[in-house]
C-alpha positions in Angstrom: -40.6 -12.6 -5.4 -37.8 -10.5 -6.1 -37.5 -6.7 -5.3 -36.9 -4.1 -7.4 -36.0 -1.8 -5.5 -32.5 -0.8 -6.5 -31.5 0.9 -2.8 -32.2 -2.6 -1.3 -30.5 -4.4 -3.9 -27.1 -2.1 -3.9 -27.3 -2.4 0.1 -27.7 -6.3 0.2 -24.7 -6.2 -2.5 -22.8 -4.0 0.2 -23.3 -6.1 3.1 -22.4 -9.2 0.9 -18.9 -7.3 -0.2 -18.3 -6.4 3.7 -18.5 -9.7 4.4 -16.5 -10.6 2.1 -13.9 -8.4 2.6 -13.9 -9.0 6.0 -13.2 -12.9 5.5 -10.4 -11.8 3.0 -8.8 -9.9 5.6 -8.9 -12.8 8.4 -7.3 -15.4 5.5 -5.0 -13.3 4.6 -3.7 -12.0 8.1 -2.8 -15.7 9.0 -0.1 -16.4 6.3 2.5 -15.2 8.1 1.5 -16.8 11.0 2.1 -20.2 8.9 4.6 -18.8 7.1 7.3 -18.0 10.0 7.7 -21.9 11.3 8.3 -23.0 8.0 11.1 -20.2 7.5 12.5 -20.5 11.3 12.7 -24.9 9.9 14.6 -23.4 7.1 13.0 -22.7 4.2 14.0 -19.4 3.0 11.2 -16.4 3.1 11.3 -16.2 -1.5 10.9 -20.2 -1.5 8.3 -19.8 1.6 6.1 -17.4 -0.7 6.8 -19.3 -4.2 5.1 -22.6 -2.3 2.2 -20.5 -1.2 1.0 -18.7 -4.3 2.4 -22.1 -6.6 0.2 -24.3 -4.0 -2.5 -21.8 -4.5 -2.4 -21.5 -8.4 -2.2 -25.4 -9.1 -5.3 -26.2 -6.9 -7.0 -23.4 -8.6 -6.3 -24.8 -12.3 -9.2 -26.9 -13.2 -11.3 -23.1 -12.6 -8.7 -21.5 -14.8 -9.4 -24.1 -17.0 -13.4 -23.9 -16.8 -13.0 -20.0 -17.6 -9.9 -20.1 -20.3 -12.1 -17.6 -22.4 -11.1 -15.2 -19.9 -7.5 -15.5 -21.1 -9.4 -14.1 -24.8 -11.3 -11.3 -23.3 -9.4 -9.5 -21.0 -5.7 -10.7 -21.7 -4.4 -7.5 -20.2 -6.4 -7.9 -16.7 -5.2 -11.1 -16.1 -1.0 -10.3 -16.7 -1.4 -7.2 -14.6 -2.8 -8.9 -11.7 -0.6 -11.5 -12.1 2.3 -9.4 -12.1 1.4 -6.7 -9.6 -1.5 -7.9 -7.2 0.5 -11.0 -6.7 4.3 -11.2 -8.6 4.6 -7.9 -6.9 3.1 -7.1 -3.7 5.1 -10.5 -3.0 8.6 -9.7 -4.1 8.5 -5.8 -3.0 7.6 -6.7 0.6 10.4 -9.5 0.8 12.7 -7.4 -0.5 11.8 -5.0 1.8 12.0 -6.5 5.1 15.7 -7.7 4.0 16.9 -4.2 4.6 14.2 -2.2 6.8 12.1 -3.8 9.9 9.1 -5.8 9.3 6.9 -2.9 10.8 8.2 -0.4 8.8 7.6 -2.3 5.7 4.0 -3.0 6.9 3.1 0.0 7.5 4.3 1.6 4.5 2.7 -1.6 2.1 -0.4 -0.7 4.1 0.1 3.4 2.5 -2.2 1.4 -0.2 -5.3 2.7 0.7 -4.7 6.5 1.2 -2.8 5.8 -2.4 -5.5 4.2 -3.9 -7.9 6.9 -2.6 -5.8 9.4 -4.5 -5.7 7.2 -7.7 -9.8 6.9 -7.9 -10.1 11.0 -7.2 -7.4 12.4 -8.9 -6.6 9.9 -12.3 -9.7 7.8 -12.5 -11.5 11.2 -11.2 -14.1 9.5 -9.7 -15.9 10.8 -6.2 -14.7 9.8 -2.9 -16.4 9.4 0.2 -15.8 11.6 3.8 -16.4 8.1 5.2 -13.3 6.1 3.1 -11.3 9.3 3.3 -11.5 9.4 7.1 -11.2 5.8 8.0 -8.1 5.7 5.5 -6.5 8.3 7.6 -8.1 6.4 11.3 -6.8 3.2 9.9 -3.4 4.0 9.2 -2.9 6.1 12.5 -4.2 2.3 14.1 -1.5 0.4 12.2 1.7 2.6 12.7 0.9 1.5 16.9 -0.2 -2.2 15.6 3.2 -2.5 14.1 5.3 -0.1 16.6 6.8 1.6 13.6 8.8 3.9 16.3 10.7 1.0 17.2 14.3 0.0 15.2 12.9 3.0 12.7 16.3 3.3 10.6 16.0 5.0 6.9 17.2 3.0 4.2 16.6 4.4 1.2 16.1 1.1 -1.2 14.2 -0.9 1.2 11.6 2.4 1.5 11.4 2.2 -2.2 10.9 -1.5 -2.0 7.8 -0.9 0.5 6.3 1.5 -1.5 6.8 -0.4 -4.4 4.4 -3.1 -2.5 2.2 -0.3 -1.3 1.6 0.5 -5.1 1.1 -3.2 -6.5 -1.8 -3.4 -3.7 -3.5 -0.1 -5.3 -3.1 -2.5 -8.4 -4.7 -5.4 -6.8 -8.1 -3.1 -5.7 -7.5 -1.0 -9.3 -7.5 -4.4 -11.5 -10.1 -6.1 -9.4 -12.8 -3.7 -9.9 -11.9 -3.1 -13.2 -12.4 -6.7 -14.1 -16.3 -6.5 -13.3 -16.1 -3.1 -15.7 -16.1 -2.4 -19.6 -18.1 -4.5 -22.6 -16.0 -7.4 -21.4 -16.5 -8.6 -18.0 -14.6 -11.4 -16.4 -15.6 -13.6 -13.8 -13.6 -12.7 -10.8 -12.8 -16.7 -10.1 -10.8 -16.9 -13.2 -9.0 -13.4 -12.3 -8.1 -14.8 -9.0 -7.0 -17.9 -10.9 -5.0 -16.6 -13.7 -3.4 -13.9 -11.9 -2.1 -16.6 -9.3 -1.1 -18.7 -12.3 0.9 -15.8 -13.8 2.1 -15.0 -10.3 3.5 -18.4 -10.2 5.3 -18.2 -13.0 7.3 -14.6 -12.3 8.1 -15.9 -8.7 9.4 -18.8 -10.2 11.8 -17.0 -12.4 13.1 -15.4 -9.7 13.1 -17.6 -6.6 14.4 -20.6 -8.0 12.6 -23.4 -5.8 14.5 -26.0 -6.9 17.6 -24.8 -4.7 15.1 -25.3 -1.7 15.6 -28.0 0.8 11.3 -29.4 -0.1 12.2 -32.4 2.7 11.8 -30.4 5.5 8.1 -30.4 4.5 8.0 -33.9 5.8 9.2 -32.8 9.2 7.8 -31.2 12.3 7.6 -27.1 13.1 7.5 -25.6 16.4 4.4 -23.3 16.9 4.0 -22.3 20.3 6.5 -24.7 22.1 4.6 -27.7 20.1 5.9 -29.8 17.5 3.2 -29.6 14.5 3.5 -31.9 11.1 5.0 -28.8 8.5 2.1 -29.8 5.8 -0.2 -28.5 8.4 0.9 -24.4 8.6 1.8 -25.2 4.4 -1.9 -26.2 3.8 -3.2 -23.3 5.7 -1.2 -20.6 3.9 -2.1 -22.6 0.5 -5.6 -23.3 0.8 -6.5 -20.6 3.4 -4.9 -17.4 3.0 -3.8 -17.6 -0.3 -7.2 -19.2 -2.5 -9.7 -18.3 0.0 -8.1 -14.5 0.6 -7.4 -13.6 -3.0 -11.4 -15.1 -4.3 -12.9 -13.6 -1.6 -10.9 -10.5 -2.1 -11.7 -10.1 -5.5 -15.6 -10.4 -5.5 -15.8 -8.4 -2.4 -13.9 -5.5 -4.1 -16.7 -5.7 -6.9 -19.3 -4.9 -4.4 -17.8 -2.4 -3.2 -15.9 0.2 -4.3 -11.6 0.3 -4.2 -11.6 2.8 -1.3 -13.6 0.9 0.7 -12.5 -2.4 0.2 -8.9 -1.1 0.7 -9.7 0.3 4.1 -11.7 -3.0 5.9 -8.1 -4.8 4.4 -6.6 -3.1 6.9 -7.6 -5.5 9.3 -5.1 -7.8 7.8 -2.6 -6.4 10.0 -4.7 -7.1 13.2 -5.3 -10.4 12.3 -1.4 -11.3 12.0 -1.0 -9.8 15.3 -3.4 -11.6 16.9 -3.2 -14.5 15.4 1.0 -14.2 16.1 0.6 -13.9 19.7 -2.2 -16.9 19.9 -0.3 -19.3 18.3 3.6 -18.1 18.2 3.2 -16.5 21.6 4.0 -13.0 20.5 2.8 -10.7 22.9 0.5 -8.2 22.2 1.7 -4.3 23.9 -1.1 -1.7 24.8 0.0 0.4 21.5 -0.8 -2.4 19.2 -4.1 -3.3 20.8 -5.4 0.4 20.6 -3.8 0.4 17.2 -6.3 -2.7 16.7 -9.0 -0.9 17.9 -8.3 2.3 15.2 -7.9 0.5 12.5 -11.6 -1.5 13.3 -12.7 2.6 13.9 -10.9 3.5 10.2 -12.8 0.3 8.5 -16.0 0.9 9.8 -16.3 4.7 9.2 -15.1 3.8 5.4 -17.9 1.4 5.0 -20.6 2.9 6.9 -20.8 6.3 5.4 -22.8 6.7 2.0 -21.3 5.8 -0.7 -20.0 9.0 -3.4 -21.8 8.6 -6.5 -21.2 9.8 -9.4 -22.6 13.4 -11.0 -25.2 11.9 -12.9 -25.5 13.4 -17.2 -26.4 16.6 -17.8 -30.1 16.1 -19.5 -29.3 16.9 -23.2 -31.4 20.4 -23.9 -34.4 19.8 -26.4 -34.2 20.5 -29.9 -35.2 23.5 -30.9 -38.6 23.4 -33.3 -38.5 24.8 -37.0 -41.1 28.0 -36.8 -42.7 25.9 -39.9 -43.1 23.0 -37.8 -45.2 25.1 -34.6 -47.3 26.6 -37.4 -48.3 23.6 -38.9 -49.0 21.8 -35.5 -50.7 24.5 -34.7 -53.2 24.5 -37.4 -53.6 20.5 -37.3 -54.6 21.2 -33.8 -57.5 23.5 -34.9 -58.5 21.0 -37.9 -58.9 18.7 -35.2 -60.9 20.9 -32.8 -62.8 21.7 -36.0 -63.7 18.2 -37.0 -64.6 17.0 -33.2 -67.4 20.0 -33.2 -68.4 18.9 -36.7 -68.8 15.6 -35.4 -70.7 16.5 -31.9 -73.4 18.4 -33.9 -74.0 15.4 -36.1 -74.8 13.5 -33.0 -76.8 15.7 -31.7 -79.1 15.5 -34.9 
């Protein structure tokens, strides 16, 4: 038997989104873990990130192919998550790091949430919850000591434009993800995933050129750790790991939830890469960056635990007002009736 009650259903949908989210978040916070051994080999960082979403959009083509009437329905939603939740986010971090330090660039990418909480309130001007607006602010305190931003900080103008540029294309990633389960035209959030990774593909390859890259060293070892690991190994992970797994997960998880929310528990991407760095690349982990890891778990949690904003339901439309002629004759149909049900009680009483 299935229940009807809506509160049960919209909280079993919640938990399944958290979860999720929360696997998003892990998949994704290990590709640059895989990713830096393939760039210390020599692969450079644009060729490192064409393999990963290219990898990622060829094993997802026979689902591209199963939903191709997505590419009818919603042509719009697919090229803008192509070219901002992936094309984007990519190229606007990488270009990024090139001229600021990697924690300065993280943190400011991960600006995305408080941004995207300001999109949904101020131009969509839908409510927002105390709980997302809080844990936005919690989680971002968490991840300015997760990535030491007050170490190397040195202003350069383009590369903080490049950042927030990145910080914007992930509002567009929670934006276009949600929006695909919205309208008169839904799309199956596989074949978003799918085309947006295929269209990703595409832009990166315009501007990365992979066939300048040096694809032998593939067939070599990397160092992780001191140990000598076969390169397809870290390649497959970031492929079929955080790259397919991450952005379907991602995207169905934001669907149960709302943007805010979803944005927030993605925080704990950033925890993830540091933990996972200092298990397997030996990066160690300072006592700012694990109480940074401990407020950004605070941030997510109070984002997903308080009750959801809803909506200010429609006014009830006020009743049409009744023609004078109309109450009269109701009124004396009401009597006839009376009338006739007397009329009819004295015959059956004879």
């Amino acid at each position: 038997m299935h229940s009807s009650n809506p509160l049960l259903g919209r909280s079993r949908g919640r938990t399944l989104g958290l979860t999720l989210a929360l696997v998003s978040a892990f998949a994704f916070g290990g590709s640059g873990t895989a990713a830096k051994p393939l760039i210390e080999a020599g692969l450079s960082p644009l060729h490192v990130v064409w393999l990963r979403v290219t990898g990622a959009a060829v094993v997802l083509l026979p689902l591209a192919y199963r939903h191709r009437e997505a590419v009818r329905r919603r042509p719009g939603l697919l090229i803008g998550f192509g070219l901002l939740a992936v094309a984007g986010v990519q190229a606007c971090y990488f270009a990024a790091i090139s001229r600021i330090p990697v924690g300065v660039a993280l943190l400011i990418e991960y600006l995305g949430p408080p941004l995207l909480i300001g999109y949904v309130r101020f131009v969509q001007r839908r409510p927002i919850s105390r709980g997302s607006a809080i844990g936005a602010g919690v989680a971002v305190a968490g991840l300015a000591c997760v990535v030491e931003a007050w170490n190397g900080l040195s202003f350069d103008a383009l590369g903080v434009l490049f950042a927030l540029g990145a910080a914007c294309c992930q509002v567009g990633y929670f934006v276009l993800a949600d929006a695909g389960s919205r309208g008169e035209r839904p799309v199956d959030p596989i074949a978003v995933s799918a085309y947006g990774l295929l269209i990703g593909s595409i832009v990166l390859t315009a501007l990365t050129r992979p066939w300048e890259a040096d694809w032998g060293k593939l067939g070599g070892d990397v160092v992780m750790n001191g140990h000598a690991v076969p390169a397809l190994l870290p390649a497959a992970w970031m492929v079929l790991v955080a790259t397919v797994l991450a952005y379907l997960t991602g995207v169905v998880a934001v669907q149960h939830l709302s943007p805010p929310v979803a944005g927030v528990v993605a925080n704990l991407e950033a925890v993830v890469a540091t933990v996972l760095a200092w298990v397997l690349l030996g990066e160690h982990l300072g006592l700012p960056q694990m109480a940074g890891g401990l407020l950004v778990l605070a941030g997510a949690f109070a984002a997903q635990a308080g009750k959801p904003a809803e909506a200010p339901g429609p006014e009830p439309a006020p009743a049409a007002p009744v023609p004078a002629g109309a109450t009269a004759l109701g009124e004396r149909l009401a009597r006839a009736a009376e009338a006739e049900g007397r009329r009819g009680g004295e015959r059956d009483r004879r």
